[in-house]
BAKEMI-921146 format. One record per residue (C-alpha): chain; residue in one letter; x, y, z. Coordinates in steps of 0.1 Angstrom, whole numbers, plus 5000, padded with zeros to 4 digits. Each point is the difference from the previous one (the first is absolute). Layout:
BAKEMI-921146
A A X Y Z
...
//
This chain:
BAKEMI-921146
A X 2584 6554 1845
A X 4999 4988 5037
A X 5022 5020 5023
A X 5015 4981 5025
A X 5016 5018 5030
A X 5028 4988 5028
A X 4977 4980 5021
A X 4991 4967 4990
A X 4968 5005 4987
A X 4968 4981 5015
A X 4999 4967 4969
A X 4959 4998 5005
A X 4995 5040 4989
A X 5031 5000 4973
A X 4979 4970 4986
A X 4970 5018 4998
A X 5010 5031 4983
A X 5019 4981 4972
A X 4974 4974 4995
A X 4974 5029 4997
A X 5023 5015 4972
A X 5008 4968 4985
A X 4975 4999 4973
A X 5004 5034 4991
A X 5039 4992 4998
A X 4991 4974 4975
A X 4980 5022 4980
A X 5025 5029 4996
A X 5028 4973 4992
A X 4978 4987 4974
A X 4997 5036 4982
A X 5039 5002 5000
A X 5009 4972 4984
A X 4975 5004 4974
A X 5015 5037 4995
A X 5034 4987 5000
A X 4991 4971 4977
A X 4984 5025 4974
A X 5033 5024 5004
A X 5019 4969 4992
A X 4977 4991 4968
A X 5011 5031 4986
A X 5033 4993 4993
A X 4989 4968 4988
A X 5008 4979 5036
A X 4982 4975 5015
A X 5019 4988 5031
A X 4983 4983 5024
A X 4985 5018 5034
A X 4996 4983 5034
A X 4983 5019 5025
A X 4995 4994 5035
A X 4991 5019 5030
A X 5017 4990 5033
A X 4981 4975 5021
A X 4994 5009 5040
A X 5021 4972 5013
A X 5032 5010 4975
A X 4990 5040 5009
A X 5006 4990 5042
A X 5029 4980 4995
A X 5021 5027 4977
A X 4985 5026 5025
A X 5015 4980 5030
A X 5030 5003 4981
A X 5005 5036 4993
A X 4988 5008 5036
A X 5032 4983 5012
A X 5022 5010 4969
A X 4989 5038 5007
A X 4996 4997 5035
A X 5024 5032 5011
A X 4980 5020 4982
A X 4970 5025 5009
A X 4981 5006 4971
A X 4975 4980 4982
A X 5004 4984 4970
A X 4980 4980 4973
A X 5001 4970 4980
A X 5003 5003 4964
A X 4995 4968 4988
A X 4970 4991 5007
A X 4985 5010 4962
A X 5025 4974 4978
A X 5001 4998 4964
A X 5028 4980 4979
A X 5003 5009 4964
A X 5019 4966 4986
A X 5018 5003 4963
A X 5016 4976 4978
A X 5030 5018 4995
A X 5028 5027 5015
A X 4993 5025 4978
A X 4963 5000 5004
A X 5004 5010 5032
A X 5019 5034 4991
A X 4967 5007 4979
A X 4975 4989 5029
A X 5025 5023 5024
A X 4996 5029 4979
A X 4963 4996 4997
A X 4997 5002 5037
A X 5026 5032 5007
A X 4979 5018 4972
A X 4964 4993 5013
A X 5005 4998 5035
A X 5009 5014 5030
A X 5027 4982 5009
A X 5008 5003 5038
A X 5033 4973 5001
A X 5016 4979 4974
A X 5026 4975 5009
A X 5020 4970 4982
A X 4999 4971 5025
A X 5028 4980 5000
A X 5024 5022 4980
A X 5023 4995 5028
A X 5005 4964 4998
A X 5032 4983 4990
A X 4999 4974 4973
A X 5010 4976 5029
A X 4966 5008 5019
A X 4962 4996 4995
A X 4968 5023 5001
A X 4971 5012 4987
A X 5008 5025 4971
A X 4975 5025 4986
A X 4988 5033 5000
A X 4981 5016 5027
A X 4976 5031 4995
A X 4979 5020 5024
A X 4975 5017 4987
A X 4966 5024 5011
A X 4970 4984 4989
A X 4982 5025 4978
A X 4978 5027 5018
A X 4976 4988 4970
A X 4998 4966 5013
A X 4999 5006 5035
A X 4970 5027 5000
A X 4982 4974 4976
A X 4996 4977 5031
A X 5001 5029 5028
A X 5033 4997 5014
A X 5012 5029 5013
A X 5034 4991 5014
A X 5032 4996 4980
A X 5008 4968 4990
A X 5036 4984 4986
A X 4997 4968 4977
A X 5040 4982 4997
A X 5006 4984 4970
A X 5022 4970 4989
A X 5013 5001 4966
A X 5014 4970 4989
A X 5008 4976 4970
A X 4980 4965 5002
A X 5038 4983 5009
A X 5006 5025 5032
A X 4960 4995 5006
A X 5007 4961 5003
A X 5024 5003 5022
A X 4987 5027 5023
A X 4973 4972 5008
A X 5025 4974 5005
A X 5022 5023 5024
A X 4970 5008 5020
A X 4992 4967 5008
A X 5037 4984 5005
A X 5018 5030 5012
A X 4974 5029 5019
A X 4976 4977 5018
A X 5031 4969 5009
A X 5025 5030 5010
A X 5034 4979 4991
A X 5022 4995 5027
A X 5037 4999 5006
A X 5001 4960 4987
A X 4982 5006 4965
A X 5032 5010 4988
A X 4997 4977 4972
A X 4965 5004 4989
A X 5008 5041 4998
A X 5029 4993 4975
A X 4974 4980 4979
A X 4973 5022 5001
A X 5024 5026 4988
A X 5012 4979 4973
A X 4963 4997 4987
A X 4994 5039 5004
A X 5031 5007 4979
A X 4986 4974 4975
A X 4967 5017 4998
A X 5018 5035 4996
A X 5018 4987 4971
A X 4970 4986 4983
A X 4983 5030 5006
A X 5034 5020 4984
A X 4999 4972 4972
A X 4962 5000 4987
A X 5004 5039 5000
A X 5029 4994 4974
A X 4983 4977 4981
A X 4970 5023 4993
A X 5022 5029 4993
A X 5014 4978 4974
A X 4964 4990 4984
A X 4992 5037 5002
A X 5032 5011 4980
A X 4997 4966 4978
A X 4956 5011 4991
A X 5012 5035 4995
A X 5027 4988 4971
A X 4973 4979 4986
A X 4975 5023 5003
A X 5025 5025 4981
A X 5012 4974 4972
A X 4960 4986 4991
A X 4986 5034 4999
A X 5036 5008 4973
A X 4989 4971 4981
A X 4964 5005 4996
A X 5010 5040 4990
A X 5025 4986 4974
A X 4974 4970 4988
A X 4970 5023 4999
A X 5016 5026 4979
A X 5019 4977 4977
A X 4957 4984 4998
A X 4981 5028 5001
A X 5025 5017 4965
A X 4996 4964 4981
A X 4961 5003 5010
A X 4989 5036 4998
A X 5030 5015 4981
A X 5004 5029 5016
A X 5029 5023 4998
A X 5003 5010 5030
A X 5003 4964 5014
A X 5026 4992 4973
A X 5021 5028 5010
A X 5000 4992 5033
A X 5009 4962 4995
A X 5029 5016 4981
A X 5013 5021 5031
A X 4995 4965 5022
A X 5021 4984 4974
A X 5027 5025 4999
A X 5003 5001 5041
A X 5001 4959 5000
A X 5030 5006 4975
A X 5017 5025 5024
A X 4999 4981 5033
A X 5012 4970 4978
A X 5027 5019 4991
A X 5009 5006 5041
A X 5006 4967 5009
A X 5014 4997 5034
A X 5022 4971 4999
A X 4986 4965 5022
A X 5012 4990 5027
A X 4974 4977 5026
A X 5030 4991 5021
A X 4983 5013 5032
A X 4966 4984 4993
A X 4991 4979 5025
A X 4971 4981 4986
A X 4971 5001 4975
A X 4982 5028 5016
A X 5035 5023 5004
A X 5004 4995 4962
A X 4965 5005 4991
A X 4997 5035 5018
A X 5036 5007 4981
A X 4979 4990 4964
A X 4971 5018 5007
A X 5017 5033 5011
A X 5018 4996 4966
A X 4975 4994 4983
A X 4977 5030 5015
A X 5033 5022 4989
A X 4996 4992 4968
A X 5034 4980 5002
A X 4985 4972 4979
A X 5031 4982 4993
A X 5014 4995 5036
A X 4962 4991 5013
A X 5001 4975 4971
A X 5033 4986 5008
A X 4991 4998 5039
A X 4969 4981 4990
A X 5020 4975 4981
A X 5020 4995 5029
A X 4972 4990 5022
A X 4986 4980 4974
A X 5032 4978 5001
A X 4995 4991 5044
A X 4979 4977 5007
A X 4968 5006 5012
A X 4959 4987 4996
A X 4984 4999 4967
A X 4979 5030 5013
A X 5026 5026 5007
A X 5012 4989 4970
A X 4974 5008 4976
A X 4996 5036 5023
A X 5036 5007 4990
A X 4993 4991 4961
A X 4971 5025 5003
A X 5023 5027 5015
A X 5029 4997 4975
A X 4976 4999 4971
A X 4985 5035 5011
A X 5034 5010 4999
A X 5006 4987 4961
A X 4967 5018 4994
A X 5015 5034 5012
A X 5030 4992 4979
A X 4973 4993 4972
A X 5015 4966 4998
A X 4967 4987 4993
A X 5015 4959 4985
A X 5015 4998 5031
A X 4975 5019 5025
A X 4978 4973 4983
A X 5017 4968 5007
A X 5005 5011 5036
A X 4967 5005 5004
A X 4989 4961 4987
A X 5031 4985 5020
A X 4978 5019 5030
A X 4967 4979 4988
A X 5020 4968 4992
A X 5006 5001 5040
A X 4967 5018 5010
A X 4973 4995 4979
A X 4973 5020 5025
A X 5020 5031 4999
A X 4976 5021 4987
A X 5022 5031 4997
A X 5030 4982 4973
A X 4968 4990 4978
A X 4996 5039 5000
A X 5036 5011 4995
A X 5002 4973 4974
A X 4968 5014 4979
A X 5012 5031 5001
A X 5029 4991 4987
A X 4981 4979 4973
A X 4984 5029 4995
A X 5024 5024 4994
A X 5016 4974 4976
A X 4966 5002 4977
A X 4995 4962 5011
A X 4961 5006 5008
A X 4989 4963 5006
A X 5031 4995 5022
A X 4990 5029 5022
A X 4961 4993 4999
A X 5009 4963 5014
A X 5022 5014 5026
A X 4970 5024 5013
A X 4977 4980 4996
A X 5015 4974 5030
A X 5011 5034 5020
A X 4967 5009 5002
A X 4987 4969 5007
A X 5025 4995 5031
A X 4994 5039 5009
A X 4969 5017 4985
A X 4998 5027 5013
A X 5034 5017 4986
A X 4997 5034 4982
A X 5027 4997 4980
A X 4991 4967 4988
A X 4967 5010 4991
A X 5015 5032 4983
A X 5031 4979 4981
A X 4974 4974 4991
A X 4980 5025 4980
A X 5022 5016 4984
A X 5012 4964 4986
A X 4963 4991 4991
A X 4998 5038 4985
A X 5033 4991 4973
A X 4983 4964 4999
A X 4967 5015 4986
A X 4979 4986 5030
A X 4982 5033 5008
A X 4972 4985 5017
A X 5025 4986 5027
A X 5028 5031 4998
A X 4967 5020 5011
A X 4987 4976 5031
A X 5034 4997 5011
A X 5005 5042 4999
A X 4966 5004 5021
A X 5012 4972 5024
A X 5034 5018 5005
A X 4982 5034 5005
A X 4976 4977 5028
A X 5037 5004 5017
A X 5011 5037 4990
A X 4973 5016 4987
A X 5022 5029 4994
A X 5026 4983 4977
A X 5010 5027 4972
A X 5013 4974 4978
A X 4971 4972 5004
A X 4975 5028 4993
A X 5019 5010 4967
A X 5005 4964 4992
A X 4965 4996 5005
A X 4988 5028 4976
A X 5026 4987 4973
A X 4980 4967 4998
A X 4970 5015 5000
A X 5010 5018 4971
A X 5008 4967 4984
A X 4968 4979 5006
A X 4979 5035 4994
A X 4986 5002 5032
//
């Protein structure tokens, strides 16, 4: 990095010691980013990096500036700036995780949260600003001996936007006294974008805590619908016994009903995280009663038939199977492409010993989604008690083409075999 003394320096030999470095500035910025970015891939992030190095004319005119800000002063002193990188993320929290990243790899030299100290009545730049050493590693790769300091801007995409738009209306114009006005409104849109900002991070802590109960209840219903499967198929006691104990626990939360009361719900998406955490606690009866309720608002044809899909999972865990099965075809009356209620519904056909039912049903699953292992697997084991074993066999090689390590396709596999002699 340049040190600049006192003395205004002479602009014609500043220019030609940072032009001669320029390049190499470029290079060594280059390297960082991509080290950042692959520190950043790691914990599965992909912001997006801007890099620039300081130009000449933008170098003079902030030196200019600190000559006559610092100009009491004796000593020398150095501008940090001039290696810039801005690491730009969707959301809030993403920029906790990008923070950490860069206290735990780096050597930090200063960290500071711009415009903490605004007021909600004022306006500025907000975001995070890091300075760091550039790696000895990366600086001896293009023989630089001196130490150099790269800043960096974190930021979301929202604060981003408008650091571009403040720079251009507010830093280079330098309001005076009589924009009054325009100041009040800029403010008004910073606040705006610092709630949207606030808002989208809500929202996708909601999807996350919504995919997580989803997540929970599919992978409870495809333990309870394998097992109950895999004892009518294979007969094995240890499955049986098993299906028993899942039985007996349905019967117990049942009996621990918690009584309703969706008074506080707000909207669809309130009472559908309410279900759904029911439901995951194996409170069957208040997830199915909370379902019922949403069923009854109005709403489009779509949600609908999701909602039909989610309360007939829950009749399933109640081993309601009439019912589990009429709310899965109210779901394909609405949605005939939902793949996933042609697969609930054959399982339930299934179970129910209503083979031709269920092989329909997969059949038009697997034609909307082919490439589903449980299909594949289900639709076996229905062609297996249909006497197909030419097509229970293609469809258990096509599901171990997906998990090759499926325990219960490879023993499915070896009872048909045993069937057709093979």
């Amino acid at each position: 990095m340049i040190s600049v003394t006192q003395t205004i320096p002479n602009r014609k030999i500043l220019q030609k010691q940072y032009e001669d470095m320029y390049f190499r500035y470029e290079r060594i910025l280059h390297d960082l980013q991509q080290s950042i970015k692959l520190d950043l891939n790691q914990i599965e992030l992909a912001p997006t990096i801007k890099a620039r190095v300081k130009s000449f004319e933008s170098y003079y005119k902030k030196l200019l500036r600190l000559l006559k800000k610092f100009k009491s002063q004796q000593e020398d002193f150095l501008i940090f700036d001039v290696l810039g990188l801005r690491i730009v993320c969707p959301f809030l929290d993403d920029l906790k995780s990008v923070e950490t990243i860069i206290k735990g790899k780096y050597h930090v030299v200063k960290i500071e949260h711009k415009g903490k100290q605004h007021s909600f009545k004022e306006f500025g730049y907000k975001s995070i600003h890091f300075l760091i050493k550039v790696p000895s590693d990366i600086l001896s790769h293009f023989q630089v001996e001196e130490s150099l300091v790269c800043e960096i801007q974190l930021c979301t995409i929202l604060q981003d936007a408008w650091s571009e738009v403040e720079h251009e209306l507010v830093y280079k114009a330098q309001f005076s006294p009589f924009d009054e006005p325009w100041k009040r409104k800029l403010a008004a849109l910073n606040a705006t974008l610092t709630l949207s900002d606030t808002l989208f991070q809500e929202i996708r802590d909601y999807q996350r805590h919504l995919h997580s109960e989803l997540e929970q209840r599919r992978k409870t219903f495809a333990k309870k619908s394998q097992t109950t499967i895999d004892s009518m198929t294979l007969s094995t006691l240890e499955n049986t016994a098993f299906e028993k104990t899942e039985q007996a626990a349905d019967i117990t939360s049942r009996d621990s009903r918690v009584p309703l009361d969706i008074s506080l719900s707000k909207n669809i998406d309130d009472l559908l995280l309410k279900a759904l955490d029911a439901h995951n606690a194996k409170k069957f009866k208040k997830a199915i009663d909370i379902y019922t309720s949403i069923l009854n608002l109005e709403m489009e044809e779509y949600t609908q038939s999701l909602i039909y899909i989610h309360r007939g999972m829950a009749y399933f865990s109640e081993s309601n199977y009439e019912q589990a099965l009429e709310d899965f075809s109210k779901s394909l009356e609405l949605h005939q492409e939902n793949w996933r209620a042609f697969n609930y519904r054959a399982i339930i056909h299934q179970i129910m010993r209503h083979y031709p039912s269920a092989l329909a049903d997969l059949n038009r699953c697997l034609e909307l989604e082919p490439y589903q292992f449980d299909s594949l697997y289900n639709r076996a084991t229905v062609c297996f008690h249909l006497g197909d074993y030419p097509k229970a066999l293609a469809d258990c090689e096509q599901a171990l083409n997906i998990e090759p390590d499926s325990y219960q396709v490879q023993k499915l596999r070896e009872l048909i075999k045993s069937y057709i002699h093979l």
